[in-house]
C-alpha positions as CSV (number, residue, x, y, z in Angstrom):
1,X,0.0,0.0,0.0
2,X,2.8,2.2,0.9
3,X,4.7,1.7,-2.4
4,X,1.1,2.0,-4.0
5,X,1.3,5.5,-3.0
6,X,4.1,6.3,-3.2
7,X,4.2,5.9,-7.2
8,X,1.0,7.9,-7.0
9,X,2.8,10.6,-5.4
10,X,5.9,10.7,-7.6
11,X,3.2,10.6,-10.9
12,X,1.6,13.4,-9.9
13,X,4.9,15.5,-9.4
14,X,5.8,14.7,-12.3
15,X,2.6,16.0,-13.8
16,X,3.0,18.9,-12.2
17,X,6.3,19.7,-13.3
18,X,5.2,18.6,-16.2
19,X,2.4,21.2,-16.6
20,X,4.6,24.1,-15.1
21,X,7.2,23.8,-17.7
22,X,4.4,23.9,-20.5
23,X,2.8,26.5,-19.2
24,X,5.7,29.0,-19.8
25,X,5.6,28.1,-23.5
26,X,2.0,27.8,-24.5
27,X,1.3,27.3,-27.9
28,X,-0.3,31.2,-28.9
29,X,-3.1,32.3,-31.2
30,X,-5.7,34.2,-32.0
31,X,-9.3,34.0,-33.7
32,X,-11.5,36.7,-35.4
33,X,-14.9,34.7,-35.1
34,X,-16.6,31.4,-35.5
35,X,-17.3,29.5,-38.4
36,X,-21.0,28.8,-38.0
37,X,-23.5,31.5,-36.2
38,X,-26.9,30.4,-34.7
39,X,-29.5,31.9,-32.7
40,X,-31.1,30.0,-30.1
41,X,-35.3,30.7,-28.2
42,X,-35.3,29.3,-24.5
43,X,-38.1,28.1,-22.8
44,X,-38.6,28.7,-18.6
45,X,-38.3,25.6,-16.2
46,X,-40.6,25.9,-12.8
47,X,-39.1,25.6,-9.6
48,X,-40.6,24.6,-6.0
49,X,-41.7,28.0,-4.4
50,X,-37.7,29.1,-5.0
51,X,-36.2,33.1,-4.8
52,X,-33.2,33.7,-6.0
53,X,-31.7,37.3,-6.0
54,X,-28.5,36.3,-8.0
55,X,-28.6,32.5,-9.8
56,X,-24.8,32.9,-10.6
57,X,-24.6,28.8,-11.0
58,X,-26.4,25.8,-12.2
59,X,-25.2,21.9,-11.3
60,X,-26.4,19.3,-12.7
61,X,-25.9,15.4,-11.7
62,X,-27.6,12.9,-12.1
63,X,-31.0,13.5,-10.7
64,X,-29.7,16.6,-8.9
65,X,-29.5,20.0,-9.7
66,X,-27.9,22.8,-7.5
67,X,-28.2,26.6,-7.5
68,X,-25.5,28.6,-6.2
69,X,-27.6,32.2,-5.5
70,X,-24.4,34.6,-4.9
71,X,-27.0,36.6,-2.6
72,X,-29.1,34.4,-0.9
73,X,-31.0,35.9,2.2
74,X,-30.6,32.7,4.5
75,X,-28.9,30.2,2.0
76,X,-26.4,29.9,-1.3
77,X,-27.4,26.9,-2.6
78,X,-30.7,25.6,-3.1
79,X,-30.9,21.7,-4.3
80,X,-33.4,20.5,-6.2
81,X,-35.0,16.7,-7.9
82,X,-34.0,17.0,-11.9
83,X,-35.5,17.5,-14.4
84,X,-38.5,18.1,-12.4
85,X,-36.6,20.9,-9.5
86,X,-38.5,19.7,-6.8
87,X,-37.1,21.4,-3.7
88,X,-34.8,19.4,-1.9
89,X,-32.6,20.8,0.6
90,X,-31.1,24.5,1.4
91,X,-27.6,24.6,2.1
92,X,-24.8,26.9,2.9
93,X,-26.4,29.1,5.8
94,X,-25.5,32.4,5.7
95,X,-24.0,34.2,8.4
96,X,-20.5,33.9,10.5
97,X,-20.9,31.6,13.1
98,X,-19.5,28.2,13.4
99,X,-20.8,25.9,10.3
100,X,-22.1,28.6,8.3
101,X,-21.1,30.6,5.2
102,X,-19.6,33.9,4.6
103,X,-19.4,34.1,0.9
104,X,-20.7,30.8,-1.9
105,X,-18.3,31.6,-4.7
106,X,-19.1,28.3,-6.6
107,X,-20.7,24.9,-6.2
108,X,-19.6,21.6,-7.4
109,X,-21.0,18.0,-7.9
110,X,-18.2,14.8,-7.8
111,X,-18.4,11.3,-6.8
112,X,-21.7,12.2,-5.1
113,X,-20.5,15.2,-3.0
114,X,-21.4,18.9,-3.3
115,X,-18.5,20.9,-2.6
116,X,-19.5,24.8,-1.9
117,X,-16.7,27.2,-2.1
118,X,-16.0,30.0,1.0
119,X,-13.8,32.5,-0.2
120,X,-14.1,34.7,2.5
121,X,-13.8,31.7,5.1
122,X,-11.5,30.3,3.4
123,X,-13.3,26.8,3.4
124,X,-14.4,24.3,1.3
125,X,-17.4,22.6,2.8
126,X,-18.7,18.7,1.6
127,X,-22.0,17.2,1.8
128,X,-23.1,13.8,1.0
129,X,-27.0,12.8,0.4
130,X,-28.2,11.1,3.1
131,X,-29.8,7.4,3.1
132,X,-33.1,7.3,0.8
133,X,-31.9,10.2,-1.0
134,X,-34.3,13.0,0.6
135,X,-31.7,15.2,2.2
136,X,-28.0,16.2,2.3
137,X,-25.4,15.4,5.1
138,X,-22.6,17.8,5.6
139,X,-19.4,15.5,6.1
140,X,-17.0,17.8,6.6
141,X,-15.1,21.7,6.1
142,X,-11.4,21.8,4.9
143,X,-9.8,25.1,5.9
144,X,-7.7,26.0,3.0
145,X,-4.1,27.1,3.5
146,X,-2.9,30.8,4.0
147,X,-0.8,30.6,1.7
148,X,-4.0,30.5,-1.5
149,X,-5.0,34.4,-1.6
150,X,-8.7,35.2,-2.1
151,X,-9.6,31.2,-4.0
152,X,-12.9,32.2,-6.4
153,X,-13.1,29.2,-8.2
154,X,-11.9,25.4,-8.0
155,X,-12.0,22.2,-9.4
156,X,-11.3,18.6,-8.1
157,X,-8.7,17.1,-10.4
158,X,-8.0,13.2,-9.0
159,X,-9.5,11.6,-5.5
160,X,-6.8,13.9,-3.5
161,X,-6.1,17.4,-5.2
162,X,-8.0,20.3,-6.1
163,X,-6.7,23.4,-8.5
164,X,-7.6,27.0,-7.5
165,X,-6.6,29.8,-10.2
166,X,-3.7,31.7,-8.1
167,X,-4.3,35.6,-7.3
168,X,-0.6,36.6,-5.9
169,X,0.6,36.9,-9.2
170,X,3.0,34.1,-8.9
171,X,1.5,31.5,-10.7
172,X,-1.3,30.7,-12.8
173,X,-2.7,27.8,-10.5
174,X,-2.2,26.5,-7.0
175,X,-2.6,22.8,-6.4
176,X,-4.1,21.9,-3.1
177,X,-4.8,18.9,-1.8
178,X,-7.7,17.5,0.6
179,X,-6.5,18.8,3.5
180,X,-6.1,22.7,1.7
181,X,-2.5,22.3,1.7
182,X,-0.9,24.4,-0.6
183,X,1.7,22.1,-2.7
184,X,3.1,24.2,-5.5
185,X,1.8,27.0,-7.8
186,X,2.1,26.5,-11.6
187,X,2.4,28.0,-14.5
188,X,2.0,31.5,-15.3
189,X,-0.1,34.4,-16.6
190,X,0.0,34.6,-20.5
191,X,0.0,38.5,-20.8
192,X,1.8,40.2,-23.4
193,X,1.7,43.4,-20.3
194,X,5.4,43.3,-20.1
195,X,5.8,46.0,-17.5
196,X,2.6,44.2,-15.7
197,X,4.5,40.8,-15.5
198,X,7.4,42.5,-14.0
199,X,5.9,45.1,-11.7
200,X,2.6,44.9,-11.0
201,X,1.5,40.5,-10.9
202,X,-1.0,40.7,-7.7
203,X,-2.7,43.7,-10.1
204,X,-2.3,41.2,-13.1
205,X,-3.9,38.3,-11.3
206,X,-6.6,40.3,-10.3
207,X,-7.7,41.6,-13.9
208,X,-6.7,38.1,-14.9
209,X,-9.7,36.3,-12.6
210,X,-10.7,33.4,-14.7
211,X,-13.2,31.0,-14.4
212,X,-12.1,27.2,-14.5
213,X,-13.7,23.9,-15.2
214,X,-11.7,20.4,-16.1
215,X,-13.3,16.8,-17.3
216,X,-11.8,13.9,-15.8
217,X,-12.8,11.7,-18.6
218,X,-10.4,13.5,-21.1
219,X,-8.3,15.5,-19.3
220,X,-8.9,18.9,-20.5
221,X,-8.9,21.6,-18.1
222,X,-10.3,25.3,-19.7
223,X,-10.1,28.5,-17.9
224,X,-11.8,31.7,-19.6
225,X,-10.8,35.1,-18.7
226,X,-13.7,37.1,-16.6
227,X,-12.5,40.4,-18.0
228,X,-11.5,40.5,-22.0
229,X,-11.4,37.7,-24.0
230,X,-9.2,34.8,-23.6
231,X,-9.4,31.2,-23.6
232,X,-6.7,29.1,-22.1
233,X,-6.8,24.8,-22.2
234,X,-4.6,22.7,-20.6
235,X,-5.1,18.4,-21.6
236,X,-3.2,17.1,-18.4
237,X,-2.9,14.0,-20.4
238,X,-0.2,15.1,-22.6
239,X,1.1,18.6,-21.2
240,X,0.1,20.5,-24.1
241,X,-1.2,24.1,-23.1
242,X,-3.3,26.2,-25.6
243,X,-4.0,30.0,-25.4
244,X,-7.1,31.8,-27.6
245,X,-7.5,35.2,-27.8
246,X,-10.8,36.7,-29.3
247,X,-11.3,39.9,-30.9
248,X,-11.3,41.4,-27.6
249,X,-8.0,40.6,-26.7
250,X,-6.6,40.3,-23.0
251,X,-8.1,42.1,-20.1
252,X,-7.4,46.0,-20.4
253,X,-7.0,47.8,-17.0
254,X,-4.7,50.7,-15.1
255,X,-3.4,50.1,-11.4
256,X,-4.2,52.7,-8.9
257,X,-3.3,52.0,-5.5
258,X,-2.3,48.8,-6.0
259,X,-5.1,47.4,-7.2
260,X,-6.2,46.3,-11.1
261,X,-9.1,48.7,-12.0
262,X,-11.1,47.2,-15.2
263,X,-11.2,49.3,-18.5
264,X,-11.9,46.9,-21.0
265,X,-14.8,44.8,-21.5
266,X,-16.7,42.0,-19.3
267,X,-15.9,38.9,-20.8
268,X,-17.1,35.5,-20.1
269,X,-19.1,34.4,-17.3
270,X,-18.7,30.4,-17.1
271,X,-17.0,27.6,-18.7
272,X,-17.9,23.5,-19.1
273,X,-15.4,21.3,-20.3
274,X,-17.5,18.5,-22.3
275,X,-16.5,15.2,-23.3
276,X,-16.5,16.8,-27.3
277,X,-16.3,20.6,-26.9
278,X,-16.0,23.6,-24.7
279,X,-18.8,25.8,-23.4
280,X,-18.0,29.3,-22.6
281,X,-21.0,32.1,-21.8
282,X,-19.3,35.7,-23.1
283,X,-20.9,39.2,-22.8
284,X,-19.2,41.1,-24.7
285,X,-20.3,44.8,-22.8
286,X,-17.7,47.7,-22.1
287,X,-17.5,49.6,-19.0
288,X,-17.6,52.5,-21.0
289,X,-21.0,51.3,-22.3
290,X,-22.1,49.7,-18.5
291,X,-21.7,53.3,-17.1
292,X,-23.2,55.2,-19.7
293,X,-26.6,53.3,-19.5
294,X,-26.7,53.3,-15.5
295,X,-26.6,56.9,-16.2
296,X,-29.1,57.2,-18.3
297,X,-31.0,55.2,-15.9
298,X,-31.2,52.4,-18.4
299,X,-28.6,50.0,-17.3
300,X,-27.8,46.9,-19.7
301,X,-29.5,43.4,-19.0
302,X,-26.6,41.7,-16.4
303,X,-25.1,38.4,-17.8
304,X,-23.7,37.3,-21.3
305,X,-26.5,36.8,-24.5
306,X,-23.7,34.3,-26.4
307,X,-22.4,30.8,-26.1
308,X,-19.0,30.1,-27.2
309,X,-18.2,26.6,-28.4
310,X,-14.7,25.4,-29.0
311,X,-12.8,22.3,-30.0
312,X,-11.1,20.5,-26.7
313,X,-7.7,22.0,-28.4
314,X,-9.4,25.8,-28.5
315,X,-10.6,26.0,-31.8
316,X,-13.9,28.0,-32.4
317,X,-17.0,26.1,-33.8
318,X,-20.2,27.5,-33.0
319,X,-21.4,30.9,-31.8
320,X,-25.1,31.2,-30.4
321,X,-26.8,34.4,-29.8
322,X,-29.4,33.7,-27.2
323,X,-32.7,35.1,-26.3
324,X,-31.7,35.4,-22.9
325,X,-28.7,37.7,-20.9
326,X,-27.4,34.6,-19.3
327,X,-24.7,33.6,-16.0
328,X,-23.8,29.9,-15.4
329,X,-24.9,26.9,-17.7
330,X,-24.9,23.0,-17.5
331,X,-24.2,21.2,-21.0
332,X,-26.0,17.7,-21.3
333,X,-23.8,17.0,-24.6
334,X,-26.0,13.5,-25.1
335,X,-29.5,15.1,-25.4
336,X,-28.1,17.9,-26.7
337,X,-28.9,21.0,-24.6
338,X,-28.0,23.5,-21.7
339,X,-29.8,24.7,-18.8
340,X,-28.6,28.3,-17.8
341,X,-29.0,31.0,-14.8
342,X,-30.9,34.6,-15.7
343,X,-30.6,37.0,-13.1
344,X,-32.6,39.7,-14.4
345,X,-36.0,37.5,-14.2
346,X,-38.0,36.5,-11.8
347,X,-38.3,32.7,-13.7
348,X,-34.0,32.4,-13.3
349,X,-33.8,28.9,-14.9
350,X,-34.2,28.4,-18.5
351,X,-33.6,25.7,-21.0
352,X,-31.9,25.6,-24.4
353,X,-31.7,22.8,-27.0
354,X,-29.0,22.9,-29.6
């Protein structure tokens, strides 16, 4: 057992190393648009007596489905019966105390877990469903490690380490494992801000917040680029590391104070690594245009009203307009369509088929 893992332990070193040294020299380019365009109508699925203020994220397992609400009153996550979203359970209580949540920055389904994310806290928090599947059972919270500034986003590569995008400027990722140790940062971020790189990288990693999603069954872990337009993929299987910029380009800010002030454009808001493509949501808006419509008391619908598909190496395939101004999304690939989060209706869950 011992040797067992061991050999685990020296594989996965190597894999890191492996994906740090690739990651300085990622293969670089850049696309102008998509070669097909389509324009998709959505159509509203009912919940169980649900409010949501902000339905940032949508889960889907199974015969599950969880909602992350970014502000929820009493709870972040509300877990439903699918397809039907019949409630379930409320988890994630809001407040300070001991067992609750300061902040649900995402939520995550694997091997029959959901994992809710605390980045104020700190914490990543499990629960299991309970026997006769009516309810959820918290197992446990894992405190992460000092050491990870301000985690946003994660995902569970293997049985015993997680990857949070790194916000200290020093690498692109920090692998943690299941205890929230910190065991190495990796990579780096691929700016062609020169001066930024050298002077300014917690400002960089700020402005370079991306969101993050990886599929265990091939490999591929994607990250998009919540500011500007950039789409990084990483297949862990062979080291290769892709980087696609859009029209956009890479986030545009200045630094004042220390800290990365957004000038450019929103970008995307969530990413799903399929078994045959990549699912990206992008908006597209400036700031420039954001402010001048709050002015004018008209502000801009909140959310992204396209869905970016790519190839698993980055390529673009399909661009859909949608009918909606869209957050978070769940691909079912085999029935061919997504459910997605709208934060500007009162009905927040709609449905899409390809």
């Amino acid at each position: 057992m011992l040797v067992c893992v061991s050999i685990i332990a020296c594989l996965i070193s190597l894999l890191l190393a492996s994906c740090a040294q690739q990651a300085a020299v990622p293969d670089r380019s850049f696309y102008t648009d998509f070669p097909q365009e389509q324009s998709l109508q959505a159509s509203a699925l009912p919940l169980d007596t649900a409010v949501f203020r902000y339905p940032f994220r949508v889960r889907i397992v199974g015969n599950r489905a969880a909602v992350l609400d970014l502000h929820g009153p009493d709870h972040f996550v509300q877990v439903f019966s699918y397809p039907d979203f019949h409630y379930v359970a409320s988890l994630g209580r809001r407040g300070n105390g001991p067992g609750e949540t300061l902040s649900g920055d995402n939520v995550r389904w694997s091997d029959g877990c959901l994992q809710l994310l605390d980045a104020n806290k700190s914490e990543l928090t499990f629960w299991q469903e309970a026997a006769g599947g009516d309810s959820l059972v918290q197992r446990k919270r894992v405190k992460l490690e000092e050491g990870i500034l301000r985690a946003l986003d994660f995902v569970q590569v293997d049985d015993s380490t997680f990857l949070i995008p790194d916000y200290s400027g020093e690498g692109r990722f920090c692998w943690v494992d299941r205890q929230g140790r910190l065991l190495r940062r990796v990579g780096t971020i691929p700016s062609d801000n020169e001066e930024a790189l050298a002077n300014a990288r917690p400002a960089l990693a700020q402005v370079w917040r991306s969101f993050v999603d990886y599929n265990p069954r091939n490999g591929v872990l994607a990250a998009v680029t919540q500011l500007g337009e950039v789409l990084e993929v990483w297949n862990l299987r062979d080291s290769t590391h892709v980087v696609r910029r859009g029209p956009m380009g890479e986030p545009e800010f200045r630094i004042a104070e220390g800290y990365g002030i957004p000038t450019g454009i929103m970008g995307f808001s969530d990413v799903q690594v399929g078994d045959s493509a990549i699912y990206a949501v992008f908006h597209g808006h400036s700031f420039r245009d954001i402010a001048r419509e709050v002015q004018q008391g008209k502000p801009l619908p909140d959310g992204g009203k396209y869905l970016y598909v790519f190839s698993l190496k980055g390529e673009p395939l399909v661009k859909y307009e949608l009918d909606h101004y869209i957050y978070g999304i769940s691909v079912d690939e085999e029935k061919g369509y997504f459910v997605a989060t709208d934060v500007n209706r009162d009905e927040p869950i709609w449905k899409y088929s390809f």
